[in-house]
C-alpha positions as CSV (number, residue, x, y, z in Angstrom):
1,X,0.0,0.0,0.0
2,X,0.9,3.5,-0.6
3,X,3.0,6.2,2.3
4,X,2.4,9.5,2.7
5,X,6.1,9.8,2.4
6,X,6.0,8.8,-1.5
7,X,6.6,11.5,-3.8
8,X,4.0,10.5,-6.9
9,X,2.7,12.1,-9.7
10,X,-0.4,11.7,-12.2
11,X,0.2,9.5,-15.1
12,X,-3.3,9.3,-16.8
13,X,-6.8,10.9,-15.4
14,X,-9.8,10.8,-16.4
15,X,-13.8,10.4,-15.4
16,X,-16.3,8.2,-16.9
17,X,-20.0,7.8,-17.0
18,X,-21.5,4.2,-16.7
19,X,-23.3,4.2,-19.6
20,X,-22.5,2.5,-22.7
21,X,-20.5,5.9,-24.2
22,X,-19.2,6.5,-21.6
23,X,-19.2,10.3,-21.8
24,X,-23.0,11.2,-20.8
25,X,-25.9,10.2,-18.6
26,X,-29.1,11.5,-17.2
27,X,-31.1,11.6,-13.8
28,X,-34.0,13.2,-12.2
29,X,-33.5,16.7,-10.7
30,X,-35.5,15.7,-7.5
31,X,-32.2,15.9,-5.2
32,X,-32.2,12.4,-4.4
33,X,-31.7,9.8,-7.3
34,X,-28.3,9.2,-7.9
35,X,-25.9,8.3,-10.9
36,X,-22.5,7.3,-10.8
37,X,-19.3,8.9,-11.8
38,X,-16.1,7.0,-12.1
39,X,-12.7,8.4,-11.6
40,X,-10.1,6.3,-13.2
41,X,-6.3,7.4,-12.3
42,X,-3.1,6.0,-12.7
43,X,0.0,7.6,-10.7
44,X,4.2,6.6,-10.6
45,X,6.5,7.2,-7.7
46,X,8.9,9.5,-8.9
47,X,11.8,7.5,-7.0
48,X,11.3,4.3,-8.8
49,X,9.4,5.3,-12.0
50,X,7.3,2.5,-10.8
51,X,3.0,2.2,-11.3
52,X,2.4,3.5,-7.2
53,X,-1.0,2.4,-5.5
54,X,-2.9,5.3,-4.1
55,X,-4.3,5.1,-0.6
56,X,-7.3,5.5,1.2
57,X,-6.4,9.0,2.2
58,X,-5.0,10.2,-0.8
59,X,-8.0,8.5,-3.3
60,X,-9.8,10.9,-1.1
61,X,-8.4,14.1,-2.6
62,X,-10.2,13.1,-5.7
63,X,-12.9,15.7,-5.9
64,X,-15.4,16.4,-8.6
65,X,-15.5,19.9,-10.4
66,X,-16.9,21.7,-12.4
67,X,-15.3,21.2,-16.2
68,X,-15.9,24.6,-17.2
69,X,-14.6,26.4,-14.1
70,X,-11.4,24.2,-13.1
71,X,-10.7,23.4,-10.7
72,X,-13.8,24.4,-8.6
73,X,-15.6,21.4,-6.6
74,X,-19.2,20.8,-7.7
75,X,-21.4,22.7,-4.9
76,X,-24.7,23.9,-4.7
77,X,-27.1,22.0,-6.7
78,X,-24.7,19.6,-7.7
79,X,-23.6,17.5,-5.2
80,X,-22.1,14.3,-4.9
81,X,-21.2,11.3,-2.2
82,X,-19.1,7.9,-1.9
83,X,-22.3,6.8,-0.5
84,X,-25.0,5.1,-2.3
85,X,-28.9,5.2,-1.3
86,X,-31.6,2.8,-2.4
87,X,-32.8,4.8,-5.0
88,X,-32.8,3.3,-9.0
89,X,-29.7,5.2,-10.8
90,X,-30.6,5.8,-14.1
91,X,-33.2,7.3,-15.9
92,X,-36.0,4.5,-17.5
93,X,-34.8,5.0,-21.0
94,X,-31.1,4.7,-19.8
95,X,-29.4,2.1,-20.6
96,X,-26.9,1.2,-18.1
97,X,-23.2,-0.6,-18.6
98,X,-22.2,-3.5,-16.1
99,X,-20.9,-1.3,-13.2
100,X,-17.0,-1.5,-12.8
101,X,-14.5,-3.0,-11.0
102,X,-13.2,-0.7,-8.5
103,X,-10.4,-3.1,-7.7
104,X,-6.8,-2.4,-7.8
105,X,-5.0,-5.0,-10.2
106,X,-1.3,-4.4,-9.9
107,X,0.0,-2.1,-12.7
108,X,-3.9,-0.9,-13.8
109,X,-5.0,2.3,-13.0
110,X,-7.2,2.5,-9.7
111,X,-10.8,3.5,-10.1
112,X,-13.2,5.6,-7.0
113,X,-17.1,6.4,-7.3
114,X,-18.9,9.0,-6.6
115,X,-22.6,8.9,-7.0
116,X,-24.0,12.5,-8.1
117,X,-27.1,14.4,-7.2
118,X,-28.8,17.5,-8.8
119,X,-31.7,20.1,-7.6
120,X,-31.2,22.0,-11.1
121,X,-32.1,21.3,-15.0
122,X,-29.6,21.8,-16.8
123,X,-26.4,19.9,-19.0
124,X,-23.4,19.6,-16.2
125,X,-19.8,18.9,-17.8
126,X,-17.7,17.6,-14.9
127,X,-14.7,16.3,-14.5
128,X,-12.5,15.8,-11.5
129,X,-9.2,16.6,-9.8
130,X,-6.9,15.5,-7.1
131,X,-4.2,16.9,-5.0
132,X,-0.4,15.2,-5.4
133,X,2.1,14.7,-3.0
134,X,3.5,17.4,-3.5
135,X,0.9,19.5,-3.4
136,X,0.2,20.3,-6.8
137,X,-3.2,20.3,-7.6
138,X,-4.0,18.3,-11.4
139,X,-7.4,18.1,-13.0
140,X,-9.2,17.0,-16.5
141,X,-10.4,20.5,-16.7
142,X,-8.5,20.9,-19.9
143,X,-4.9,20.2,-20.9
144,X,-3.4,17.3,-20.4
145,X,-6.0,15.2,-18.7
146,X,-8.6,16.8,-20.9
147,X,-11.9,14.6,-19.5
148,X,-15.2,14.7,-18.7
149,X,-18.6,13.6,-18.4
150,X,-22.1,15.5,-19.3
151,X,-24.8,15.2,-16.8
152,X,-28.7,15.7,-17.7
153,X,-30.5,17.3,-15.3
154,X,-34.2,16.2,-16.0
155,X,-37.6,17.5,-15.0
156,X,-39.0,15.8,-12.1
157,X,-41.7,13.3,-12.2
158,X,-44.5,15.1,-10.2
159,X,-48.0,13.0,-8.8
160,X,-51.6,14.3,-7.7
161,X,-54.4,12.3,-6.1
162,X,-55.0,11.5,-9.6
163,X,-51.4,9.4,-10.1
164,X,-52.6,7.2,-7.1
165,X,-54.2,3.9,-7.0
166,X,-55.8,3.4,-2.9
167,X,-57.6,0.0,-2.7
168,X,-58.1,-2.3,0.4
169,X,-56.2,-5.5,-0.8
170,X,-57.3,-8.1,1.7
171,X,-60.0,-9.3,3.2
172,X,-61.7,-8.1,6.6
173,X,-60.1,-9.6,9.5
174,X,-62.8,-10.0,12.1
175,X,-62.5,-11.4,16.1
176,X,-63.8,-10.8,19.3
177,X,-61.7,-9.4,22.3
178,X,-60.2,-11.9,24.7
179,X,-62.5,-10.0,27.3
180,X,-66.0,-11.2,25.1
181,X,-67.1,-7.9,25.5
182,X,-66.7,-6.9,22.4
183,X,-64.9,-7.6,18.9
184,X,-62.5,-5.6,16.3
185,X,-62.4,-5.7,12.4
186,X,-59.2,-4.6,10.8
187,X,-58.6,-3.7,6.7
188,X,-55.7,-3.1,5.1
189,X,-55.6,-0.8,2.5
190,X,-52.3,0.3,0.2
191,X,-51.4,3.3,-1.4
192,X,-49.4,3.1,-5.2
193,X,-48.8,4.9,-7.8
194,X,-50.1,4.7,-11.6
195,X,-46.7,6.1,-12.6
196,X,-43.5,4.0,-10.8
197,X,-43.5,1.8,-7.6
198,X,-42.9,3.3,-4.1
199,X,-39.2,2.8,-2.9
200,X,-40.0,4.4,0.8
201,X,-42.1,7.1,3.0
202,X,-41.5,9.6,5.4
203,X,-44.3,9.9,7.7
204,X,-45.1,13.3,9.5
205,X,-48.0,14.2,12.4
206,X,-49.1,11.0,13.9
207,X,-49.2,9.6,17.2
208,X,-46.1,8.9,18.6
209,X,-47.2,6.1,21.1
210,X,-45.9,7.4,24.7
211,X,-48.9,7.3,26.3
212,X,-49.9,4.0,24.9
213,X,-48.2,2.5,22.7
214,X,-51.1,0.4,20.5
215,X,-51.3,3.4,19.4
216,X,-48.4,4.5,17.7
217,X,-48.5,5.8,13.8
218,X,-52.0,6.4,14.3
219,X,-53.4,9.8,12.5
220,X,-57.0,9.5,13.6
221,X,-59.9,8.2,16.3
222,X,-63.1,8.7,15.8
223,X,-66.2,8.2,17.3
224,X,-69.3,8.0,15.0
225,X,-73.2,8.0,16.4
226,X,-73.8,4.4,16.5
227,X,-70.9,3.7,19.1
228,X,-68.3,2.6,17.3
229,X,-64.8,3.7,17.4
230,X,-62.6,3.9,14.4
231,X,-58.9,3.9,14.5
232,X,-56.7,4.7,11.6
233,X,-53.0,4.3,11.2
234,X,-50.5,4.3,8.2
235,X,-47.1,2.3,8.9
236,X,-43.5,3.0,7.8
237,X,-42.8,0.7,4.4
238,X,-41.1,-2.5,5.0
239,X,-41.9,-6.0,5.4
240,X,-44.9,-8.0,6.1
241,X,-45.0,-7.9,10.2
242,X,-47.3,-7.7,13.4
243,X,-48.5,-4.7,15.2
244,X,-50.1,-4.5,18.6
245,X,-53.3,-2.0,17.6
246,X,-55.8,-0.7,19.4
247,X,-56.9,1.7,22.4
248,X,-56.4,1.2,26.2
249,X,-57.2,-2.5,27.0
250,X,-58.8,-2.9,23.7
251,X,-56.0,-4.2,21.9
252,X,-55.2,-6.4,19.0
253,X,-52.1,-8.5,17.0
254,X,-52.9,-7.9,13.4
255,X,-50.8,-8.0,10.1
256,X,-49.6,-5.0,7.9
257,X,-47.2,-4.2,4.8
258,X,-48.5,-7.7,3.1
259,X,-48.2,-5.8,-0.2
260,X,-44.7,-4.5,-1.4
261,X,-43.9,-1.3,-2.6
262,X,-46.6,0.0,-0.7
263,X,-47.6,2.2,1.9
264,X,-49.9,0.6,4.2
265,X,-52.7,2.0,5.9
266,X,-54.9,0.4,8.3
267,X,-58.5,0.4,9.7
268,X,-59.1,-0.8,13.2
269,X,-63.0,-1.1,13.7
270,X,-64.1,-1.1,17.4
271,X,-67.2,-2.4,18.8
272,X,-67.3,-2.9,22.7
273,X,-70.5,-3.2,24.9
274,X,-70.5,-0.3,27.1
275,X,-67.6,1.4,27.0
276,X,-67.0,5.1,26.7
277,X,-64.5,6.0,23.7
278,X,-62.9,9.3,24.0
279,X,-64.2,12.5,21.4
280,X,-62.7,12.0,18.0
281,X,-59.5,13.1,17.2
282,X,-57.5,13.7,14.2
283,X,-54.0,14.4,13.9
284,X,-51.9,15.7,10.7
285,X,-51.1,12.1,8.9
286,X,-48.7,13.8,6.0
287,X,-46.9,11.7,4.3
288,X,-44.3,12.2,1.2
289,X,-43.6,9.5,-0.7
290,X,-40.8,8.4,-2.9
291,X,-41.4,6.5,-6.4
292,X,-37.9,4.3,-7.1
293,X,-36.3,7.0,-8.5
294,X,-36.7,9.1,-5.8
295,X,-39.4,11.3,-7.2
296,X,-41.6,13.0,-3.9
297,X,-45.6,12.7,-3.5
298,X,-47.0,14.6,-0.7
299,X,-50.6,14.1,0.6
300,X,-52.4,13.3,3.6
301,X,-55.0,11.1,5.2
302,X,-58.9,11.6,5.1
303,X,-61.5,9.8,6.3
304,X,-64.9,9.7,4.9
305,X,-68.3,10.9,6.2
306,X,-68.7,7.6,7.9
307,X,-65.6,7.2,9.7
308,X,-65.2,4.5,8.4
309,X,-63.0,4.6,5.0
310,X,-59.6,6.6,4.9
311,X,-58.9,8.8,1.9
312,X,-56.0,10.4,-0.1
313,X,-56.2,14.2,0.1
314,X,-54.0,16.8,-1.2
315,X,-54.5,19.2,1.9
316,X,-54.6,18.2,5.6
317,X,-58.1,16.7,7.0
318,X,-60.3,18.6,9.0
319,X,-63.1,16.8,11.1
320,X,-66.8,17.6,9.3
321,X,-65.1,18.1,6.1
């Protein structure tokens, strides 16, 4: 492995794209999806005239910059990361190459990703730079290492209540309360999109669950004339698991996020002899989604007239809407 204490200078430099030019690629200007940008450099120590191996620390001098202003890191709304999120990394109509070794094979030049983000639409020409030992700064910006990639800063994909498909998916699940005074239904329903499938959610303005924890993620309880009490939660997206619902005593085990690349929202139905449910209740139940390429949807839950059926709404619920 390399020493800080080896003099080495840039032999060949240049960035790269990962599709099948090489030279271009495109992504979503939502701040989120990512595309890849590989470095590839080769370096000699100037004591041997030998290939040298960059390390850790020095790889990490490689910076990304702006082609057309060299050698000025990428800021703003460009940014980029060695880290890698969950999001899909090219554009539908991209076709992607087979990602690259990042190995080291003695001799070859060494290779470092960055994965690159944008809030702007626009064409980006980047290339890259790096510090050497001796301090000299090189980069493709023109001249020798002459290199770059150009990055296509798309439009967004954008979603109303009208993009969204909300359907209960299974059956009702119906039994009584180990106490016989009393029984529960529960339904599922699951939120997504006409356009690409959900990835993840952020959930804002439920019920956090300190006081009693059956229920936690729930956005609203409410109490309709004939006595029954409704309880509605949506769930962070994940796998199919079990969640302790309910109110007070009145609790239940029931199953959630049975559906994939969903968001799941549940209906607990409550109908127990003589007992005193507290005035209904609704909290904010915002949500933003994000489709697989990390394209947001924010809305909230509704309820319907009845209490009874949970809606998609494009503004926060109010109770007698």
């Amino acid at each position: 492995m390399g020493s800080t204490s080896v003099s080495w200078e840039v032999t060949s430099f240049e960035v790269q794209a990962t599709t099948p030019n090489a030279t271009s690629d495109a992504l979503y200007v939502n701040g989120n999806m990512q595309i890849p940008v590989i470095v590839v450099i080769s370096v000699i120590d100037l004591n041997t005239n030998n290939a040298y191996e960059l390390n850790e620390s020095e790889l990490e001098t490689i910076k990304l910059i702006d082609y057309d202003d060299p050698p000025t890191e990428i800021s703003g709304s460009w940014s980029y990361s060695v880290t890698e999120n969950e999001f899909e990394h090219g554009l539908p109509s991209t076709k992607k190459a087979i990602q690259p070794d990042l190995s080291f094979a003695a001799g070859g030049p060494q290779k470092k990703r960055y994965w690159v983000t944008t809030t702007k639409v626009e064409n980006k020409r980047i290339g890259a730079s790096i510090k050497q030992s001796d301090g000299t700064v090189v980069h493709t910006g023109g001249g020798t290492f002459d290199s770059k990639v150009t990055l296509v800063g798309t439009n967004p994909v954008t979603y109303t209540v009208d993009d969204l498909n909300f359907e209960q998916q299974e059956e009702d699940v119906m039994q009584a309360f180990p106490s016989k005074d009393g029984s529960w239904i529960q339904r599922n329903f699951y939120l997504t999109t006409k356009k690409d499938e959900l990835r993840k959610a952020d959930l804002q303005g439920y019920i956090l669950g300190t006081v009693d924890p059956a229920l936690k993620y729930a956005t609203a309880y409410l109490r309709d004339n004939m006595g029954f009490f409704s309880i509605f939660y949506y769930w962070p997206m994940g796998s199919k698991e079990m969640r302790t619902v309910g109110i007070d005593s009145h609790t239940a085990e029931v199953t959630i996020n049975q559906k994939s690349n969903a968001l799941c929202v549940t209906h607990m139905y409550l109908d127990v002899f003589g007992t005193t449910w507290p005035a209904s209740r609704s909290w904010e139940g915002r949500f933003t989604f994000y489709d697989k390429f990390g394209n947001p949807g924010t809305f909230w839950l509704g309820y319907d007239e009845a209490f009874f059926t949970p809606k998609i709404l494009e503004h926060r619920y109010t109770l007698g809407e």
